[in-house]
TORPA-168367 format. One record per atom (N, C-alpha, C): residue in one letter; atom name; x negated, y, z. Coordinates in steps of 0.02 Angstrom, whole numbers. Last residue first. Example, Ala and Ser with C-alpha at 12.3 -4.5 7.8 and 13.67 -1.06 7.14 Angstrom:
# residues 2
[S N [-642 -112 354]]
[S CA [-684 -53 357]]
[S C [-645 2 394]]
[A N [-660 -284 390]]
[A CA [-615 -225 390]]
[A C [-660 -165 390]]
END
This chain:
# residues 205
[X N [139 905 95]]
[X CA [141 965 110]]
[X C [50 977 110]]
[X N [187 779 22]]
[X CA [162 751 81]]
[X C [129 839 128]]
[X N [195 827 -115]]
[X CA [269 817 -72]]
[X C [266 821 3]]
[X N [65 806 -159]]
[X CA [88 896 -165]]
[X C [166 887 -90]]
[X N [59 710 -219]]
[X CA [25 712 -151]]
[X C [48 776 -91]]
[X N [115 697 -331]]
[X CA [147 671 -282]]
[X C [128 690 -194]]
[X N [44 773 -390]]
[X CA [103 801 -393]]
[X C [133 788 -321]]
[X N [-56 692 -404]]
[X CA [-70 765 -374]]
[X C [21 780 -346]]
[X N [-29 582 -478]]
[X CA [-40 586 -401]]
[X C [-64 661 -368]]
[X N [5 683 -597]]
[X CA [55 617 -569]]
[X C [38 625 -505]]
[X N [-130 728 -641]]
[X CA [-88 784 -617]]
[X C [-42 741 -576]]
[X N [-198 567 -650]]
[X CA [-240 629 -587]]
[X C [-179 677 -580]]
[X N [-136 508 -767]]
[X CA [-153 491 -687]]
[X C [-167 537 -629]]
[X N [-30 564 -894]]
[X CA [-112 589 -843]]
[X C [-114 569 -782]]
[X N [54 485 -920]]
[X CA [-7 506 -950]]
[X C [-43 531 -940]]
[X N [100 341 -799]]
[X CA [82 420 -801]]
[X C [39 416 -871]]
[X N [59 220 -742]]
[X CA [107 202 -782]]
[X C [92 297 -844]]
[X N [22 239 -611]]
[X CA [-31 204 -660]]
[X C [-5 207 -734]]
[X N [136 304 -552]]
[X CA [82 325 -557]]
[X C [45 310 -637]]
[X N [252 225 -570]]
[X CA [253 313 -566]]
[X C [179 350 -591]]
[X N [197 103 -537]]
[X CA [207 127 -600]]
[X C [203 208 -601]]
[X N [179 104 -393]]
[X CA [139 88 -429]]
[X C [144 101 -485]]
[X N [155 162 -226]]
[X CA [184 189 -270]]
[X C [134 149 -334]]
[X N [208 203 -59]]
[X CA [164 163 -99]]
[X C [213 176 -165]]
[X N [214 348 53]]
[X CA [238 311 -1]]
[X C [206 262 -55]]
[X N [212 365 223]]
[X CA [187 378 180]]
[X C [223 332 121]]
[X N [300 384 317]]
[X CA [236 420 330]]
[X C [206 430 281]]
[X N [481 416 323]]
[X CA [422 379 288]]
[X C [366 428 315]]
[X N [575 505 366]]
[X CA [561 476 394]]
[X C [477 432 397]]
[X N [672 562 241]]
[X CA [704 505 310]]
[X C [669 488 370]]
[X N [581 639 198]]
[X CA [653 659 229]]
[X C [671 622 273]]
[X N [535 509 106]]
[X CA [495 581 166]]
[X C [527 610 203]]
[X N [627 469 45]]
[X CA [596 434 91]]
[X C [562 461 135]]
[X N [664 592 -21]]
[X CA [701 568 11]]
[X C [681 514 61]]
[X N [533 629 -99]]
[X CA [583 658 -54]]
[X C [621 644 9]]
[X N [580 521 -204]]
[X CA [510 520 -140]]
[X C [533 583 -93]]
[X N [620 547 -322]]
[X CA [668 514 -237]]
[X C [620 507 -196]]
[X N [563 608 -401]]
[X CA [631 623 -405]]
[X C [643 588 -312]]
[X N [456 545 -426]]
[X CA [432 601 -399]]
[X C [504 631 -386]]
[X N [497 374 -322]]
[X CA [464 425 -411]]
[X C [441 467 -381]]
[X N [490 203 -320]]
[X CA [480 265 -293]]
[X C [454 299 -348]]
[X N [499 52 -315]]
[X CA [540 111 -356]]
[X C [550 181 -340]]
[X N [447 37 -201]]
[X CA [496 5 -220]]
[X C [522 53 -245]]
[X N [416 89 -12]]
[X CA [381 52 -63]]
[X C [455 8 -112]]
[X N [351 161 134]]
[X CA [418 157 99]]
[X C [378 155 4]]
[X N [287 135 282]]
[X CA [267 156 216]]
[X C [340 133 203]]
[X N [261 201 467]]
[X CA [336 136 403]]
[X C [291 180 331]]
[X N [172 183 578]]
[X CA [196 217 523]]
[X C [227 157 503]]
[X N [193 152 771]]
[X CA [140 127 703]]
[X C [193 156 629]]
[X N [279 133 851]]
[X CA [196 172 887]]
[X C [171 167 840]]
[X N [466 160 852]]
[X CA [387 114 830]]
[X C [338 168 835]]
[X N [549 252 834]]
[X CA [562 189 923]]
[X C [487 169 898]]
[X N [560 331 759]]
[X CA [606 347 823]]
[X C [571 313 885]]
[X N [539 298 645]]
[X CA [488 354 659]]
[X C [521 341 721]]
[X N [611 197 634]]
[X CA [558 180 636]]
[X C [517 221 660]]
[X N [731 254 584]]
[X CA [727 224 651]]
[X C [648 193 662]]
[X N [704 309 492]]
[X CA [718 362 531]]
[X C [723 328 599]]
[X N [710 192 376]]
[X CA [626 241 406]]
[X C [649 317 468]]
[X N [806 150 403]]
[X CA [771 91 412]]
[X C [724 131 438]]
[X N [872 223 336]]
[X CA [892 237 389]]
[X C [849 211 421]]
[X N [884 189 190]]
[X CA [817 227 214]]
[X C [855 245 290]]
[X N [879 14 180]]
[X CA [895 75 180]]
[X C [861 121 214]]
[X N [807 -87 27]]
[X CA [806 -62 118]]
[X C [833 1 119]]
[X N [853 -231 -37]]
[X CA [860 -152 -64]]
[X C [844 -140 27]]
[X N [746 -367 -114]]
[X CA [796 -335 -61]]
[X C [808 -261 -63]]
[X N [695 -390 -282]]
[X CA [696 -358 -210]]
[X C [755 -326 -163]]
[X N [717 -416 -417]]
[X CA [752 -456 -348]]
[X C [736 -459 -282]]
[X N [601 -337 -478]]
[X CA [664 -308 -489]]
[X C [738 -353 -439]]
[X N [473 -250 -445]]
[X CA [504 -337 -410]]
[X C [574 -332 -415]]
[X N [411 -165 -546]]
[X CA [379 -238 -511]]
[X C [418 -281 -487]]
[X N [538 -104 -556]]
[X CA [536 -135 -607]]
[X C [461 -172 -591]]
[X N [659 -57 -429]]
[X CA [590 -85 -445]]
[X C [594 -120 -492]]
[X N [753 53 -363]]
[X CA [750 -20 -406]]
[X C [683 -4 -427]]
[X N [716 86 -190]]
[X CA [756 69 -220]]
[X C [731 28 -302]]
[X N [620 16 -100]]
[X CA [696 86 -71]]
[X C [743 123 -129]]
[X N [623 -165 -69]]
[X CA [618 -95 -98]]
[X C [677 -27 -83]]
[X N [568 -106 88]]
[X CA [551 -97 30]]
[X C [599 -145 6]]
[X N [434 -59 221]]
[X CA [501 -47 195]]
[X C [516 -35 132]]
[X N [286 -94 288]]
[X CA [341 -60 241]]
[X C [381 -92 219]]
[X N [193 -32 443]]
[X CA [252 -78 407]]
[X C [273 -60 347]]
[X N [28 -31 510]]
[X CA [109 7 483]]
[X C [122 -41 456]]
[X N [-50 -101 575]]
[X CA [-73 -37 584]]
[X C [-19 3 564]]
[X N [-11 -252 694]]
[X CA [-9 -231 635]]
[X C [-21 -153 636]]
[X N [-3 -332 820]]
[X CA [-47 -293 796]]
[X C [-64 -262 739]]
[X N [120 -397 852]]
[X CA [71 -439 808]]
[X C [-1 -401 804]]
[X N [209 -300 854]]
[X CA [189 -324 918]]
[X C [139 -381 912]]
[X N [222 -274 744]]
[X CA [203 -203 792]]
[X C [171 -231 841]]
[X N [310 -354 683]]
[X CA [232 -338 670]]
[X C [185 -311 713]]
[X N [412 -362 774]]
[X CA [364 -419 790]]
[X C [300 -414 738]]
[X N [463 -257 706]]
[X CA [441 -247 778]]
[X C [397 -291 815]]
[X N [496 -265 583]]
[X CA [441 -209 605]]
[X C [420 -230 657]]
[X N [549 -400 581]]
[X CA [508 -396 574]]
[X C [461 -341 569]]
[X N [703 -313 635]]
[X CA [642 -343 666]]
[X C [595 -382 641]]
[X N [702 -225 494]]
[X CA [695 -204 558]]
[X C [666 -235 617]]
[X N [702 -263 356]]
[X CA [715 -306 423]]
[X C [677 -273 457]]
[X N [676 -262 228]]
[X CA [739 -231 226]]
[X C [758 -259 318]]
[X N [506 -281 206]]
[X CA [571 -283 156]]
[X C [633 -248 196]]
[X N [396 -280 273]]
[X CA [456 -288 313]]
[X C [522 -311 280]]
[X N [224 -324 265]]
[X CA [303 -292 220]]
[X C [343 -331 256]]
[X N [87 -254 345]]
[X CA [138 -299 354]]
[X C [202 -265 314]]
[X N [-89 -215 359]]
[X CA [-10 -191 350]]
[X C [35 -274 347]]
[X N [-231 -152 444]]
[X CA [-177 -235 475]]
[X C [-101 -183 442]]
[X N [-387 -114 451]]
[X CA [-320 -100 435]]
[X C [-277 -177 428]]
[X N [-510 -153 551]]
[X CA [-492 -153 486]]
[X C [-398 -132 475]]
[X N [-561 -159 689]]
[X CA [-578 -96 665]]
[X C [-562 -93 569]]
[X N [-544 -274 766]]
[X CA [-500 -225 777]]
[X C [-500 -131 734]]
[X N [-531 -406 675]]
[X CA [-544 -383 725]]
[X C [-500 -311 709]]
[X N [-490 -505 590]]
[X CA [-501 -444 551]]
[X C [-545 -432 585]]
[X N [-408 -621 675]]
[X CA [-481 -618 619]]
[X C [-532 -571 606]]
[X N [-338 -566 748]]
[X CA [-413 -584 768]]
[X C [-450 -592 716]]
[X N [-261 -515 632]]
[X CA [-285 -457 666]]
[X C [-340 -509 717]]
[X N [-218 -646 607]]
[X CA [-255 -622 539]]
[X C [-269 -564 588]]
[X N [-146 -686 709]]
[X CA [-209 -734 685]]
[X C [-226 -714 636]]
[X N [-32 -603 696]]
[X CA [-83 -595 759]]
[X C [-161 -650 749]]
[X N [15 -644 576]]
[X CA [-12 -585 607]]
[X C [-51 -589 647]]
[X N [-19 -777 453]]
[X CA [19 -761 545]]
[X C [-14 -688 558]]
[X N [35 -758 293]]
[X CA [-9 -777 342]]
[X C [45 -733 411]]
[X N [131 -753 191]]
[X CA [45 -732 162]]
[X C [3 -753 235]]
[X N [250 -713 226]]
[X CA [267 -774 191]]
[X C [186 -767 173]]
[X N [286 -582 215]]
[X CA [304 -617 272]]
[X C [275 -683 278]]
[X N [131 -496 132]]
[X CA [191 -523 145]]
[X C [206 -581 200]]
[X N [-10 -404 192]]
[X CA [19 -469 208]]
[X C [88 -463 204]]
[X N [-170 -321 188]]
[X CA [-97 -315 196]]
[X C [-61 -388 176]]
[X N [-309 -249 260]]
[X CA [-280 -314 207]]
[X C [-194 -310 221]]
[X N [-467 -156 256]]
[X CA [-394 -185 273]]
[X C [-370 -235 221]]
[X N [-608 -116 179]]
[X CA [-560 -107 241]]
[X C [-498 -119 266]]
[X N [-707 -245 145]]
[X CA [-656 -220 118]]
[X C [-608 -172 197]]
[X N [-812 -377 166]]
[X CA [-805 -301 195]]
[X C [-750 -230 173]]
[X N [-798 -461 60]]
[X CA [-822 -370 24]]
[X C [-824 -353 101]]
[X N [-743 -554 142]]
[X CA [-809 -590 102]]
[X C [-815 -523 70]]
[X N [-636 -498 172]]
[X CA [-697 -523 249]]
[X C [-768 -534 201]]
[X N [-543 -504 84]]
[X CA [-542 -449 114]]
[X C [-619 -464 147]]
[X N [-522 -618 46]]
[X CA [-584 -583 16]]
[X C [-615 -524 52]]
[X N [-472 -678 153]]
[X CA [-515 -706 159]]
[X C [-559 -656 96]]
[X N [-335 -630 179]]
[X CA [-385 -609 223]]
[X C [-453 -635 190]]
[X N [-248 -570 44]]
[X CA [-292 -610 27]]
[X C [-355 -587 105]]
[X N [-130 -499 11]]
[X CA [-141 -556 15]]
[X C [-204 -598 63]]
[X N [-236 -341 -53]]
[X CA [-148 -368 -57]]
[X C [-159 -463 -43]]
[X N [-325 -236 21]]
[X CA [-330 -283 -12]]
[X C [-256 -326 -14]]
[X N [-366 -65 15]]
[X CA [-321 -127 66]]
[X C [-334 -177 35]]
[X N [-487 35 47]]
[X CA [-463 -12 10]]
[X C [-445 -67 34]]
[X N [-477 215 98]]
[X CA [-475 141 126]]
[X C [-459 116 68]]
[X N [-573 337 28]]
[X CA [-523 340 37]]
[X C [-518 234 42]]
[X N [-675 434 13]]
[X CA [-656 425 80]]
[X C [-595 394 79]]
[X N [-745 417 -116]]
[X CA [-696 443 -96]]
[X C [-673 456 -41]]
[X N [-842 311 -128]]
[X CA [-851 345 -141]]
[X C [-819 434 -100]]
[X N [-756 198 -56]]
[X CA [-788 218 -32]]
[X C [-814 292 -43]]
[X N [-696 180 -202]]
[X CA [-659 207 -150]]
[X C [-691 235 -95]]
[X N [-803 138 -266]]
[X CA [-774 185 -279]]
[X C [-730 217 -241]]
[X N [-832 5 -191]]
[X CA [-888 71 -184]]
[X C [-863 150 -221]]
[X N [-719 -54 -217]]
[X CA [-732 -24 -147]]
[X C [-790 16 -164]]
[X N [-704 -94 -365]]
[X CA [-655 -26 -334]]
[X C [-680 -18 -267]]
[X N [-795 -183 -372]]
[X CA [-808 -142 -432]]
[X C [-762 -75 -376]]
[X N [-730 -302 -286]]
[X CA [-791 -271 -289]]
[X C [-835 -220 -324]]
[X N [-607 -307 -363]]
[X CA [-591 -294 -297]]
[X C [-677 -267 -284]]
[X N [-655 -371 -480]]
[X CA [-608 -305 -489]]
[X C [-608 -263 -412]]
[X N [-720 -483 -444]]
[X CA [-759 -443 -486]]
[X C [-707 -361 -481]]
[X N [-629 -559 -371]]
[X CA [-669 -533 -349]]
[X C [-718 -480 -381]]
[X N [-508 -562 -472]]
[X CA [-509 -517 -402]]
[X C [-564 -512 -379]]
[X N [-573 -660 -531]]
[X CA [-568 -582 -576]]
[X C [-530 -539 -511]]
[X N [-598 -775 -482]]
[X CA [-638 -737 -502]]
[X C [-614 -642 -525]]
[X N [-450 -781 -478]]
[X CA [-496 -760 -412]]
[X C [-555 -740 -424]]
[X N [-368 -712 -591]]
[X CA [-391 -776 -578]]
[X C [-438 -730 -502]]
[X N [-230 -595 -604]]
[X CA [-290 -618 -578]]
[X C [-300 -695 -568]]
[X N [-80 -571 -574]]
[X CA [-97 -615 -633]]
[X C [-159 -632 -647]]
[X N [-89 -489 -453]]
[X CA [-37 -535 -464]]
[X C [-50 -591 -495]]
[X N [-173 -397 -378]]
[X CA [-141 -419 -455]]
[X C [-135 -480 -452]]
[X N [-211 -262 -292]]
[X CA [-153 -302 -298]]
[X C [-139 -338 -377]]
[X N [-293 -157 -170]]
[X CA [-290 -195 -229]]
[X C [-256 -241 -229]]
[X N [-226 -10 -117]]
[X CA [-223 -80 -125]]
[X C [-232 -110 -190]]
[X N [-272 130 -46]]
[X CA [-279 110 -123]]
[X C [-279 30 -115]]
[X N [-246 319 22]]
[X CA [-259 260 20]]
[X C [-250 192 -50]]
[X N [-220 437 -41]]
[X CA [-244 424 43]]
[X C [-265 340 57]]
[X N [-251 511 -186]]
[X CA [-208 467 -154]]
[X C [-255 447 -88]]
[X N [-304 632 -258]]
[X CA [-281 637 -193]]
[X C [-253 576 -171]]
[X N [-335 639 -404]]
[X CA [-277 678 -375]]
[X C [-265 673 -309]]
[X N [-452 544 -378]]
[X CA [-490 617 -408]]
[X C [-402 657 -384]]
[X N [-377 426 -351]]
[X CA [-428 433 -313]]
[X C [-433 519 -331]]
[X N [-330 425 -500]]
[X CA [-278 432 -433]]
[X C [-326 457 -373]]
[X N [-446 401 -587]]
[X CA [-409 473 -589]]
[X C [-365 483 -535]]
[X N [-495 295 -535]]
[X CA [-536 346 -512]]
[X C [-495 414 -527]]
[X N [-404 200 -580]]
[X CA [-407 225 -507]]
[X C [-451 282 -494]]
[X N [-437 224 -715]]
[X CA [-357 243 -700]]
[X C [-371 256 -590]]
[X N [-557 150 -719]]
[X CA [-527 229 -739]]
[X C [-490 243 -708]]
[X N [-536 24 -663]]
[X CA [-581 56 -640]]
[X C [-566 125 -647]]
[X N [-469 -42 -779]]
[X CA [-418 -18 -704]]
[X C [-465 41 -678]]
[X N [-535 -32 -858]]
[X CA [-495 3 -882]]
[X C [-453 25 -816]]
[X N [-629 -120 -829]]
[X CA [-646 -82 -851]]
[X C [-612 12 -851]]
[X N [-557 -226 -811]]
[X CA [-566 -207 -741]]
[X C [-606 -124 -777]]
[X N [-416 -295 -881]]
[X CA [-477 -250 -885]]
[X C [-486 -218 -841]]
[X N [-284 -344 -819]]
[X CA [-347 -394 -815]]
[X C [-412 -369 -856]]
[X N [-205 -244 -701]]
[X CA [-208 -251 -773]]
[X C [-255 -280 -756]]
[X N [-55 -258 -634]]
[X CA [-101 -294 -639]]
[X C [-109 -307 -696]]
[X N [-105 -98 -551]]
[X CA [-53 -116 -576]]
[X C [-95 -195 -593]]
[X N [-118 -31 -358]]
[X CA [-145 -48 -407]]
[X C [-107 -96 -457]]
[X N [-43 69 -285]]
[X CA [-72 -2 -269]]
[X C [-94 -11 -350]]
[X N [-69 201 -143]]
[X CA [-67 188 -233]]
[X C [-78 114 -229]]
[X N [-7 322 -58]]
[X CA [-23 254 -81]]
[X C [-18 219 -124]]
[X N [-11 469 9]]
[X CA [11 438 -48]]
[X C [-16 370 -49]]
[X N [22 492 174]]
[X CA [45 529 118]]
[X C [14 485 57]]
[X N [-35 441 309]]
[X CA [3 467 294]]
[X C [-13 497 230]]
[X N [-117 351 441]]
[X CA [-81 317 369]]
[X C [-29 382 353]]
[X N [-267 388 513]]
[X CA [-197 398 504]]
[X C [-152 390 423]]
[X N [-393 271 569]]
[X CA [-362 300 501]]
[X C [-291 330 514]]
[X N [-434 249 725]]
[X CA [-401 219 668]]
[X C [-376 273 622]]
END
């Protein structure tokens, strides 16, 4: 299995796939370790056209494409993993699905035992979130980063740390603990995509 450590990029939700297509290939070209597709404001057609345009690019790359939500596109691309709010499906009945050779994330938000009944669901890492203000989910639970020092401590599976993460406080989630950092404006948001996730990647040593 893939080791989940150092940058994670999710993708912003823009509805030019043209344009997303760029912007990931410049994060992809600075180093990000991994790459969820995630939009929010997508018709399904346009996840599938966007989500099938970014795996042969990622592929390209060596680098996994999670898919946000959604087991069932995830299975219809062959996509490598899928990730799941609390509230998106049953764990342990989305890891038979998957089987055993696709990536299995799970958001924890600010709850400790939902790390553990991920863990024990078969999930591949957890995240913890937000770690702080988020202008994606600005009525996100706040998690503390103690959250990722107990996680490295007692759990067999990485904590991502997600939620208003910069190049200023990423540090600090790394410090605490975090394996790795999801990250969406900081990035996509950047006038140069590629130095941004370099920078960031630079933290992960």
């Amino acid at each position: 299995m893939l080791k989940i450590y150092g940058l994670y990029a999710i993708t912003p939700d823009e509805q030019d796939t043209d344009i997303l297509l760029c912007k990931v290939e410049e994060a992809l070209q600075g180093g990000i370790r991994m790459l969820q597709y995630r939009n929010k404001l997508a018709s399904h057609t346009l996840k599938v056209q966007q989500a099938s345009t970014l795996l042969p690019l990622c592929r390209q790359y060596n680098v996994p494409l999670i898919i946000n939500d959604s087991v069932k596109l995830c299975l219809e691309l062959d996509a490598d993993g899928v990730h799941l709010g609390a509230d998106d499906g049953n764990l342990t009945e989305t890891r038979t699905r998957l089987g055993i050779n696709k990536i299995l994330g799970a958001s924890c938000y600010n709850r400790y035992d939902l790390a553990l009944s991920a863990q024990n669901s078969g999930a591949d890492y957890v995240a913890f979130g937000a770690c702080f203000a988020s202008s994606t989910k600005p009525n996100a639970p706040v998690a503390a980063l103690d959250l990722f020092t107990r996680a490295k401590a007692e759990l067999n599976i990485p904590a991502v740390a997600i939620g208003g993460i910069t190049l200023d406080n990423a540090p600090l989630v790394i410090a605490a603990g975090a394996s790795s950092t999801a990250v969406i404006s900081a990035i996509f948001n950047a006038d140069n995509i590629k130095i941004k996730t370099q920078q960031f990647s630079q933290l992960f040593g």
